[in-house]
DRENTORKOL-3810 file (N, C-alpha, C; in nm, 4 decimals):
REM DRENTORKOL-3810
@n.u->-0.5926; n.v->-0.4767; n.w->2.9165; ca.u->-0.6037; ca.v->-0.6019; ca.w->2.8431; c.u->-0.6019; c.v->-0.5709; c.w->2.6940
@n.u->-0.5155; n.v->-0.6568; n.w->2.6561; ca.u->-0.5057; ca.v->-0.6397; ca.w->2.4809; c.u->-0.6499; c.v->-0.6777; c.w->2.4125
@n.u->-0.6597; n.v->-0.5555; n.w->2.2814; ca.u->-0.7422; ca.v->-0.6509; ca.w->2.1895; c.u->-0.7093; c.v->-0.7340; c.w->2.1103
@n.u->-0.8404; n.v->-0.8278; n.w->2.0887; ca.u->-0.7456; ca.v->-0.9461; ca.w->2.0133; c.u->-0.7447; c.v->-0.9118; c.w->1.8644
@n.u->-0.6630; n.v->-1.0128; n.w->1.7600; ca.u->-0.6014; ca.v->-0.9395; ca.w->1.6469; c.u->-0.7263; c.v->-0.9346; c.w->1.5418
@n.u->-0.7086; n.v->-0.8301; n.w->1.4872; ca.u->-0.8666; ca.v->-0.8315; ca.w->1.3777; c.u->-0.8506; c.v->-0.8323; c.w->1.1963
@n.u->-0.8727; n.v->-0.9333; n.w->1.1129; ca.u->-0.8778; ca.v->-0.9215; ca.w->1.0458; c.u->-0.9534; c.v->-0.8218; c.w->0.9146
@n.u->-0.8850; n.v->-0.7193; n.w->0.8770; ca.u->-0.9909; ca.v->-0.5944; ca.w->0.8214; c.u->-0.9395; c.v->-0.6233; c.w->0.6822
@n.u->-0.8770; n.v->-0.7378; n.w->0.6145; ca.u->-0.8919; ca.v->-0.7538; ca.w->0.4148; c.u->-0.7330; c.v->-0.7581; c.w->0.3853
@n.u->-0.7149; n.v->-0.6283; n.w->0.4260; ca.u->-0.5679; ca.v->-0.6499; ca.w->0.3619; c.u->-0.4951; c.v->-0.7013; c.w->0.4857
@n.u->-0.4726; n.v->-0.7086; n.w->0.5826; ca.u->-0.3965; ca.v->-0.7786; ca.w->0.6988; c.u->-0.4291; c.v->-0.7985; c.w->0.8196
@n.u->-0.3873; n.v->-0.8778; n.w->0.8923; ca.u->-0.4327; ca.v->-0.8577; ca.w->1.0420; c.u->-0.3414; c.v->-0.8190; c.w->1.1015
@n.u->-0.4796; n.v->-0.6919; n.w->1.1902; ca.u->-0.3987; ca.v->-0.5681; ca.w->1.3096; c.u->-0.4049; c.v->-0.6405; c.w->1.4218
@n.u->-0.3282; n.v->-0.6412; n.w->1.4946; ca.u->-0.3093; ca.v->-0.6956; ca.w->1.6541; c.u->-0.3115; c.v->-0.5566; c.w->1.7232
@n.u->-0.4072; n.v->-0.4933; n.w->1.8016; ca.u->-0.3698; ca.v->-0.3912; ca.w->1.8818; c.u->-0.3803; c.v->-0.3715; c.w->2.0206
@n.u->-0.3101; n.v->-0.3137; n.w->2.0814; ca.u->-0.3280; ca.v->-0.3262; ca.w->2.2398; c.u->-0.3664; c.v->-0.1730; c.w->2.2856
@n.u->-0.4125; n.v->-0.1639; n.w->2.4149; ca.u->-0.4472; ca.v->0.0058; ca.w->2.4765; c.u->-0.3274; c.v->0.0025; c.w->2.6119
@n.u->-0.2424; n.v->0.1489; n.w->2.5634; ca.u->-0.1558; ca.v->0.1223; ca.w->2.6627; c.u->-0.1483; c.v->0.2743; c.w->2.6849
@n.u->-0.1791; n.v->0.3262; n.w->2.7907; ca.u->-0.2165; ca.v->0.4779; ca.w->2.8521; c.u->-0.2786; c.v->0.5571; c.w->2.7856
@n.u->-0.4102; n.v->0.5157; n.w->2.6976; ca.u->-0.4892; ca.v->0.5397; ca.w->2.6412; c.u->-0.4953; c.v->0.5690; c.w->2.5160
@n.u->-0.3756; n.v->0.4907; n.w->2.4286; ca.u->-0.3387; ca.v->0.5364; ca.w->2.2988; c.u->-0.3570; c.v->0.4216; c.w->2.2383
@n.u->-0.4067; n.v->0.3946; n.w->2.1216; ca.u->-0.4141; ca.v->0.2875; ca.w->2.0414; c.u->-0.2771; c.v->0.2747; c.w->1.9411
@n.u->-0.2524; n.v->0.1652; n.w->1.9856; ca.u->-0.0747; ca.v->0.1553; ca.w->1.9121; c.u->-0.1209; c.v->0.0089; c.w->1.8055
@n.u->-0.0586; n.v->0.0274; n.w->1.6916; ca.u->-0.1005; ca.v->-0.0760; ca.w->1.5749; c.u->0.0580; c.v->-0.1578; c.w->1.5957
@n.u->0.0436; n.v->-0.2547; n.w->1.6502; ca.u->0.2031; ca.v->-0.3289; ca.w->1.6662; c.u->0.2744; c.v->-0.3716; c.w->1.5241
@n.u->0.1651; n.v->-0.3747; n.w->1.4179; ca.u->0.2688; ca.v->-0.3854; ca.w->1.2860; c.u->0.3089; c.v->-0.3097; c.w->1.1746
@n.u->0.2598; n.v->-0.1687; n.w->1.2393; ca.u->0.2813; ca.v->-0.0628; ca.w->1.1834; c.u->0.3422; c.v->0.0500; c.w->1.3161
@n.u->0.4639; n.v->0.0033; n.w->1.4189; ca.u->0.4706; ca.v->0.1114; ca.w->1.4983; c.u->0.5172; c.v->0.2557; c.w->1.4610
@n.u->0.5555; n.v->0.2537; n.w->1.3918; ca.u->0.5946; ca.v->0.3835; ca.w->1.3465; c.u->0.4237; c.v->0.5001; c.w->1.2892
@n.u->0.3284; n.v->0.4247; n.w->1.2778; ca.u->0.2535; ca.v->0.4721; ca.w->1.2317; c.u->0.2048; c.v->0.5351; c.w->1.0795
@n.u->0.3343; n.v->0.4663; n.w->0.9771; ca.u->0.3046; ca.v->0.5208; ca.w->0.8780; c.u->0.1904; c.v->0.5231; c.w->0.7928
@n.u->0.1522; n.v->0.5999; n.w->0.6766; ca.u->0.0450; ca.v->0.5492; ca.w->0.5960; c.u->0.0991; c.v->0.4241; c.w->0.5511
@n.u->-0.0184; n.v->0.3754; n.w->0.4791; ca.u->-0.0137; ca.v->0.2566; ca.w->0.3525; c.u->0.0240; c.v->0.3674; c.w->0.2382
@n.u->0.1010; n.v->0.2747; n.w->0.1843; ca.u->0.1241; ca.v->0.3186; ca.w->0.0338; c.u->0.0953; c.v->0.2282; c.w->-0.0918
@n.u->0.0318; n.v->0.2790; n.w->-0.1798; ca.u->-0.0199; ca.v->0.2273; ca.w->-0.3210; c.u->0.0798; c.v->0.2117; c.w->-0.4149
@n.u->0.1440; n.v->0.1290; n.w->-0.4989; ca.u->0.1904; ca.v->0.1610; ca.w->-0.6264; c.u->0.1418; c.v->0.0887; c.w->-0.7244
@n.u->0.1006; n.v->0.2285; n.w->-0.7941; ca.u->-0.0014; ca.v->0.2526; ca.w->-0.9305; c.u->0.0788; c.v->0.2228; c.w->-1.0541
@n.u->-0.0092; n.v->0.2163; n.w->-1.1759; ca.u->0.0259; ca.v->0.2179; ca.w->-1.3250; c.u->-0.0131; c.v->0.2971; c.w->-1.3741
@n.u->0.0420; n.v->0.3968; n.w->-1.4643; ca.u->0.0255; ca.v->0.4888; ca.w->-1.5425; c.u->0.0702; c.v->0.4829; c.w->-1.6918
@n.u->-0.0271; n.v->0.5597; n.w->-1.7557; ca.u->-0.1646; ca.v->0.6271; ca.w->-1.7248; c.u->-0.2616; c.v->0.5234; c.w->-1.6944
@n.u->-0.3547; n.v->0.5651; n.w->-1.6050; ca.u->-0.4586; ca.v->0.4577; ca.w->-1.5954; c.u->-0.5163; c.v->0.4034; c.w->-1.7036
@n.u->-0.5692; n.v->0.2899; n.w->-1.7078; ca.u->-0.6247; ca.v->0.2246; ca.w->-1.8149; c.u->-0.7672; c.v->0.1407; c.w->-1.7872
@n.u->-0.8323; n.v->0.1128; n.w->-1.8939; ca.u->-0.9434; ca.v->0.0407; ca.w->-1.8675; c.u->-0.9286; c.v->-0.1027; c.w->-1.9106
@n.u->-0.8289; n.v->-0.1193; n.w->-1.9918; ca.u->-0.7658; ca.v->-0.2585; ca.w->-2.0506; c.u->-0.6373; c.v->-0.3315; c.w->-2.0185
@n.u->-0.6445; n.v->-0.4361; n.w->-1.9694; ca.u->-0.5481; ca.v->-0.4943; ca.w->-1.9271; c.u->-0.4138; c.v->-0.4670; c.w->-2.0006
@n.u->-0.4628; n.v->-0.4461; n.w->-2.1483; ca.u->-0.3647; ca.v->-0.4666; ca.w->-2.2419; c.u->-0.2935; c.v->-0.3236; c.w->-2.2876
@n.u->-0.3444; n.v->-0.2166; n.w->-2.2301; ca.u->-0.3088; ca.v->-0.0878; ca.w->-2.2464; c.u->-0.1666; c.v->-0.0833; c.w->-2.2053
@n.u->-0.0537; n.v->-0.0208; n.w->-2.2573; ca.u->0.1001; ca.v->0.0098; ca.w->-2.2159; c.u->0.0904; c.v->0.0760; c.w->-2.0598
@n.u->0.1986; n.v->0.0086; n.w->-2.0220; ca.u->0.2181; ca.v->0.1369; ca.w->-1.8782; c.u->0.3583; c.v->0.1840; c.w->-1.9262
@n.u->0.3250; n.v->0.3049; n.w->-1.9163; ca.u->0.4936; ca.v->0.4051; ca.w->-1.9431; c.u->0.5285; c.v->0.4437; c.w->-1.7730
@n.u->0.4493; n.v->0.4228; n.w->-1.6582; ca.u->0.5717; ca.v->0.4295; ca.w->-1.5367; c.u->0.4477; c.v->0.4294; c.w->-1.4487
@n.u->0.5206; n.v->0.4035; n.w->-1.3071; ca.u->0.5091; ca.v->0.3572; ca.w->-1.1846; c.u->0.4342; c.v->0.5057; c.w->-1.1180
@n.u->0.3895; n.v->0.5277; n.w->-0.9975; ca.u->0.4290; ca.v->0.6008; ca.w->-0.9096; c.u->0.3312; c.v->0.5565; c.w->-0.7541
@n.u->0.3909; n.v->0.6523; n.w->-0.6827; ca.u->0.3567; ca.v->0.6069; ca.w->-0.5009; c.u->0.2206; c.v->0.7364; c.w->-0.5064
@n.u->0.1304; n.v->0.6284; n.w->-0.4400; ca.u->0.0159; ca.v->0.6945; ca.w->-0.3570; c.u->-0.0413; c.v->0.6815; c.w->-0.2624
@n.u->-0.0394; n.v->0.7621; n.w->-0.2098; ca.u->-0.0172; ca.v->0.7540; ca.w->-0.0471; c.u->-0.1076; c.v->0.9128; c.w->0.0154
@n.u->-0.2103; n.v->0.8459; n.w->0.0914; ca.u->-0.3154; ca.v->0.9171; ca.w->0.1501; c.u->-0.4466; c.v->0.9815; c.w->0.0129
@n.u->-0.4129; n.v->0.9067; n.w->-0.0942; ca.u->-0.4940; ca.v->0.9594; ca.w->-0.2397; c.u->-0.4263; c.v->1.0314; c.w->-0.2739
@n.u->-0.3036; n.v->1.0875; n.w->-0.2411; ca.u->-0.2083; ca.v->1.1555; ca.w->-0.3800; c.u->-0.0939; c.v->1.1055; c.w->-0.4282
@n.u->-0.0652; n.v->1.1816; n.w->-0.5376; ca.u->0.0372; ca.v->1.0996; ca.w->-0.5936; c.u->0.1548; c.v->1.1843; c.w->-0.5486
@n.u->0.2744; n.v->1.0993; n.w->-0.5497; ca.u->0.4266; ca.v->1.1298; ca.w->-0.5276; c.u->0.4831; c.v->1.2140; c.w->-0.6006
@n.u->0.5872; n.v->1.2866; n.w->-0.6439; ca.u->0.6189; ca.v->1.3785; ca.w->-0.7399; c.u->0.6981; c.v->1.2284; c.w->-0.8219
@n.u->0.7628; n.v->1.1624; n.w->-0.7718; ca.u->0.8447; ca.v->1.1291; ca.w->-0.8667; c.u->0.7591; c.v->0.9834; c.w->-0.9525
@n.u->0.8413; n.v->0.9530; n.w->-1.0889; ca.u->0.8044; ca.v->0.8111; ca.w->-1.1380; c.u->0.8733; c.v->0.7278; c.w->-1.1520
@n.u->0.8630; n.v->0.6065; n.w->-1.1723; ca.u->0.9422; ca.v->0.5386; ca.w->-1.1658; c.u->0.9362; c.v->0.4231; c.w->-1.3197
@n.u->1.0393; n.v->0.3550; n.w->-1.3409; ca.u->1.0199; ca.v->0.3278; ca.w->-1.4602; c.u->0.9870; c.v->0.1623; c.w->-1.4443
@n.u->0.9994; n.v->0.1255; n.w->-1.3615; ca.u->0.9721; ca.v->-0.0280; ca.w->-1.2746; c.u->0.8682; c.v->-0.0175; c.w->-1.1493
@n.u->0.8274; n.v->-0.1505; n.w->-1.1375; ca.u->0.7128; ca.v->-0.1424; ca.w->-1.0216; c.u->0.8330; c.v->-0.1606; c.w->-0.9412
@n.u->0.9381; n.v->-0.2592; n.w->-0.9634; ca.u->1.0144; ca.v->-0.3269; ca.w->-0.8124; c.u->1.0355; c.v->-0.1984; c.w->-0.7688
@n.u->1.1178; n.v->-0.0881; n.w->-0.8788; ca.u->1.1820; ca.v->0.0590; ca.w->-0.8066; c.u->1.0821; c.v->0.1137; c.w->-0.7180
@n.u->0.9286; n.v->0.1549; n.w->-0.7857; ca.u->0.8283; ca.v->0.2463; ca.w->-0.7135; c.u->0.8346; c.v->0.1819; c.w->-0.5874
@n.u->0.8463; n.v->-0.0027; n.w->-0.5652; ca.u->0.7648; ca.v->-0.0876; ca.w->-0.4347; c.u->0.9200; c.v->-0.0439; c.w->-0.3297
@n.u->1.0207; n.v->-0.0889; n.w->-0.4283; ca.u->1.1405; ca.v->-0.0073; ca.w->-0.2643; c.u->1.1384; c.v->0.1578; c.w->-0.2414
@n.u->1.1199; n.v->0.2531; n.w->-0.3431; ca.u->1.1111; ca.v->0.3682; ca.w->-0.3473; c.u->1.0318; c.v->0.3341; c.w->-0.1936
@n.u->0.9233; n.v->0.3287; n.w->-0.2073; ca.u->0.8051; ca.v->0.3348; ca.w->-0.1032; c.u->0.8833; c.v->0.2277; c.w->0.0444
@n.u->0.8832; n.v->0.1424; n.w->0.0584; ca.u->0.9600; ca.v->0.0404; ca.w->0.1526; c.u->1.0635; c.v->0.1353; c.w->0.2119
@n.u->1.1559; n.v->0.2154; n.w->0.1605; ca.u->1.3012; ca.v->0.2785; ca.w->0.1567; c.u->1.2479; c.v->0.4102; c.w->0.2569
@n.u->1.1054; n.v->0.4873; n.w->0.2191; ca.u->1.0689; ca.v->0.5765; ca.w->0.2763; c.u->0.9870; c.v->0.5687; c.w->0.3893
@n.u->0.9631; n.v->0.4066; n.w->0.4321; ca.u->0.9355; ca.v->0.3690; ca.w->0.5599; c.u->0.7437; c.v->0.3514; c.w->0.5863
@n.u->0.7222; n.v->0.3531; n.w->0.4540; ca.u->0.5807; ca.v->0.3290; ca.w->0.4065; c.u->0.5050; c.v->0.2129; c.w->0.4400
@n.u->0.4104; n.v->0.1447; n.w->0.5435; ca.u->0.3688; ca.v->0.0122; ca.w->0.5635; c.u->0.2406; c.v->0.0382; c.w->0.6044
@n.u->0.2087; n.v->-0.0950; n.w->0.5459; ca.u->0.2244; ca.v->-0.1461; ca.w->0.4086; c.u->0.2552; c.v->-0.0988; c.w->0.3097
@n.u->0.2909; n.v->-0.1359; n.w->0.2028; ca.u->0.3084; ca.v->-0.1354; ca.w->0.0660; c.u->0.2018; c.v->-0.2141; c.w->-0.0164
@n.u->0.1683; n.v->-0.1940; n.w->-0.0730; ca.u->0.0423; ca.v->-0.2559; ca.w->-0.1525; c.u->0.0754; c.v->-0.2354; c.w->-0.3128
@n.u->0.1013; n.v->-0.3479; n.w->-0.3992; ca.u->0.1194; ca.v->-0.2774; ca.w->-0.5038; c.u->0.0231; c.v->-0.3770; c.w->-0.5936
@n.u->-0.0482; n.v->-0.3043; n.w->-0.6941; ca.u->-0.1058; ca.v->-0.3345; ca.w->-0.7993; c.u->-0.1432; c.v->-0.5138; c.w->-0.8656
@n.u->-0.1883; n.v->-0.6135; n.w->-0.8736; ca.u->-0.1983; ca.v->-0.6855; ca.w->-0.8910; c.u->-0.2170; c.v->-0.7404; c.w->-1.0713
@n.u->-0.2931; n.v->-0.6585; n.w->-1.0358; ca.u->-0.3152; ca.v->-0.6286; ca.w->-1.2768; c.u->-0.3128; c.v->-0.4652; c.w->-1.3104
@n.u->-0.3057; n.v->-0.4262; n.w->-1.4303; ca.u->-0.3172; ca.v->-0.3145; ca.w->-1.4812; c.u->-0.4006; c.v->-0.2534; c.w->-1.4733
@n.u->-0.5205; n.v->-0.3017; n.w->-1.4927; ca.u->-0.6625; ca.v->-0.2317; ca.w->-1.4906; c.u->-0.7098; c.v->-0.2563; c.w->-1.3790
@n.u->-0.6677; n.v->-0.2949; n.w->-1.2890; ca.u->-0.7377; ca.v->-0.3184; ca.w->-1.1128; c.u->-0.6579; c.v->-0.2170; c.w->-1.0443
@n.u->-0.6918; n.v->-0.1332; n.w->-1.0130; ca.u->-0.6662; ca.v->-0.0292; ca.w->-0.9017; c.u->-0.7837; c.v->0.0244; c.w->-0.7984
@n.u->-0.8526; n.v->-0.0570; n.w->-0.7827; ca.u->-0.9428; ca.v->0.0536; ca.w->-0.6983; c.u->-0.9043; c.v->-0.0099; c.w->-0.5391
@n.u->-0.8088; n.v->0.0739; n.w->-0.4747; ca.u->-0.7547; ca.v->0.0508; ca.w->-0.3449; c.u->-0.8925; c.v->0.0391; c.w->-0.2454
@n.u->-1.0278; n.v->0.0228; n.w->-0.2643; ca.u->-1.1111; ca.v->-0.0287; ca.w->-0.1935; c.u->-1.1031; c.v->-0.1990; c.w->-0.1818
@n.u->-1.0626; n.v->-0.2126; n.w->-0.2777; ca.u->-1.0835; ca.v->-0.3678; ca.w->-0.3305; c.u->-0.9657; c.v->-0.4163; c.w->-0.3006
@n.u->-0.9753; n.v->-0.5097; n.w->-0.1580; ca.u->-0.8246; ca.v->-0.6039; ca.w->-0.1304; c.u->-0.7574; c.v->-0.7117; c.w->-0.2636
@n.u->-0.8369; n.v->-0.8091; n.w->-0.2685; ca.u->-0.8184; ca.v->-0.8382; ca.w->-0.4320; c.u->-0.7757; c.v->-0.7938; c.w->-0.5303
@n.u->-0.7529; n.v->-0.6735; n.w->-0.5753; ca.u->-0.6875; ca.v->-0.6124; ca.w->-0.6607; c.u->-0.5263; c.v->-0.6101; c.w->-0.6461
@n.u->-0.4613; n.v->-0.5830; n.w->-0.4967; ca.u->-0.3803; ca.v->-0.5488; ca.w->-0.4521; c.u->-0.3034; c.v->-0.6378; c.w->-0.3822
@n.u->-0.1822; n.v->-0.6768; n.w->-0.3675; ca.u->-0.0836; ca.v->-0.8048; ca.w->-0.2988; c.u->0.0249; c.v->-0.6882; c.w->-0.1779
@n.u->0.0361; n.v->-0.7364; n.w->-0.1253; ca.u->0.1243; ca.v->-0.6584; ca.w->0.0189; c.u->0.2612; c.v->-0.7111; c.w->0.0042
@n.u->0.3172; n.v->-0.6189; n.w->-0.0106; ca.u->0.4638; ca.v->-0.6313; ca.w->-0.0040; c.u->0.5659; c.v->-0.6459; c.w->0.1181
@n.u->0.5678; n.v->-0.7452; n.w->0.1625; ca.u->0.6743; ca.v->-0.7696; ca.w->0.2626; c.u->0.7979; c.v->-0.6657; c.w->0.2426
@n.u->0.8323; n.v->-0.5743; n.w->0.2925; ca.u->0.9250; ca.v->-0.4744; ca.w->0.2566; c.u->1.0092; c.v->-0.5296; c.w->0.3597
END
Protein backbone atom coordinates (compact mmCIF):
# COMPACT_ATOMS: atom_id res chain seq x y z
CA UNK A 1 0.00 0.00 0.00
CA UNK A 2 1.20 3.42 -1.03
CA UNK A 3 2.10 6.23 1.30
CA UNK A 4 0.13 9.03 1.07
CA UNK A 5 1.79 12.29 -0.38
CA UNK A 6 3.66 14.42 2.34
CA UNK A 7 4.18 17.82 2.36
CA UNK A 8 7.99 18.60 3.75
CA UNK A 9 8.26 22.92 2.60
CA UNK A 10 9.67 22.85 -0.54
CA UNK A 11 7.26 20.23 -2.34
CA UNK A 12 5.11 17.42 -2.02
CA UNK A 13 6.69 13.80 -2.10
CA UNK A 14 4.20 11.13 -3.08
CA UNK A 15 6.00 7.84 -2.20
CA UNK A 16 5.17 4.29 -2.55
CA UNK A 17 7.14 0.83 -1.06
CA UNK A 18 7.67 -1.46 -3.86
CA UNK A 19 10.09 -4.60 -2.94
CA UNK A 20 11.30 -2.82 -0.18
CA UNK A 21 12.78 0.27 -1.70
CA UNK A 22 11.50 3.66 -1.18
CA UNK A 23 11.08 5.24 -4.68
CA UNK A 24 10.32 9.26 -4.64
CA UNK A 25 7.88 9.33 -7.87
CA UNK A 26 8.96 13.01 -8.60
CA UNK A 27 12.32 12.63 -8.45
CA UNK A 28 12.77 8.98 -10.17
CA UNK A 29 15.96 9.22 -11.18
CA UNK A 30 16.97 10.04 -7.72
CA UNK A 31 18.89 13.06 -8.20
CA UNK A 32 20.10 15.62 -5.61
CA UNK A 33 18.38 19.05 -5.29
CA UNK A 34 20.34 21.66 -6.63
CA UNK A 35 20.84 25.33 -5.29
CA UNK A 36 21.64 28.30 -7.46
CA UNK A 37 23.56 30.79 -5.48
CA UNK A 38 24.87 34.52 -5.81
CA UNK A 39 28.22 35.42 -5.59
CA UNK A 40 30.08 36.60 -3.58
CA UNK A 41 27.78 36.22 -0.79
CA UNK A 42 26.43 39.23 0.65
CA UNK A 43 24.73 40.58 3.67
CA UNK A 44 22.88 43.39 1.63
CA UNK A 45 20.40 43.13 -0.73
CA UNK A 46 22.06 45.82 -2.55
CA UNK A 47 25.57 44.31 -2.79
CA UNK A 48 26.65 43.48 -6.78
CA UNK A 49 26.52 39.83 -7.83
CA UNK A 50 29.44 39.23 -10.34
CA UNK A 51 28.07 35.39 -11.08
CA UNK A 52 25.93 32.49 -10.50
CA UNK A 53 26.97 29.02 -9.48
CA UNK A 54 25.32 25.29 -8.73
CA UNK A 55 25.27 23.76 -5.25
CA UNK A 56 24.53 20.70 -4.85
CA UNK A 57 24.99 18.35 -1.73
CA UNK A 58 26.82 21.82 0.06
CA UNK A 59 29.39 22.19 -2.62
CA UNK A 60 29.94 24.27 -5.13
CA UNK A 61 30.24 23.39 -8.98
CA UNK A 62 33.51 24.25 -10.69
CA UNK A 63 31.93 26.33 -13.16
CA UNK A 64 30.10 30.11 -13.05
CA UNK A 65 27.84 31.41 -14.66
CA UNK A 66 27.17 34.92 -15.63
CA UNK A 67 23.14 34.68 -15.44
CA UNK A 68 20.88 32.93 -12.94
CA UNK A 69 18.57 31.65 -16.09
CA UNK A 70 22.19 29.97 -17.43
CA UNK A 71 23.25 28.50 -13.75
CA UNK A 72 19.03 27.33 -13.38
CA UNK A 73 19.36 25.30 -17.05
CA UNK A 74 23.09 24.55 -16.44
CA UNK A 75 21.56 22.58 -13.40
CA UNK A 76 17.96 21.37 -15.18
CA UNK A 77 20.37 20.23 -18.38
CA UNK A 78 22.42 18.03 -15.80
CA UNK A 79 19.28 16.33 -14.64
CA UNK A 80 19.27 18.03 -11.14
CA UNK A 81 15.59 17.96 -9.29
CA UNK A 82 14.66 20.07 -8.00
CA UNK A 83 16.22 23.13 -8.85
CA UNK A 84 15.81 25.72 -6.31
CA UNK A 85 17.10 28.98 -7.12
CA UNK A 86 17.61 32.01 -4.94
CA UNK A 87 14.71 34.30 -4.32
CA UNK A 88 16.71 37.64 -3.13
CA UNK A 89 20.40 38.24 -2.85
CA UNK A 90 20.93 38.13 0.66
CA UNK A 91 18.55 35.06 1.35
CA UNK A 92 20.38 31.93 0.90
CA UNK A 93 20.10 29.85 3.74
CA UNK A 94 18.78 26.55 1.88
CA UNK A 95 17.17 25.63 5.37
CA UNK A 96 14.66 28.24 4.80
CA UNK A 97 11.89 27.27 2.03
CA UNK A 98 10.99 30.97 1.75
CA UNK A 99 14.07 32.09 0.63
CA UNK A 100 14.04 29.81 -2.37
CA UNK A 101 11.31 29.32 -5.53
CA UNK A 102 11.51 25.75 -7.46
CA UNK A 103 12.10 25.71 -10.82
CA UNK A 104 9.92 23.75 -13.02
CA UNK A 105 12.82 22.51 -15.27
Amino acid sequence: MAEPCINTGYQATCAGLISGTLINLLNPLNMPAAFVEHRPKASSEYAPTSHYVIVVNGSEMVAEFKTQDAAKNAACAAGYRPVHVARQRHLQDRAQPAHWRVDPC
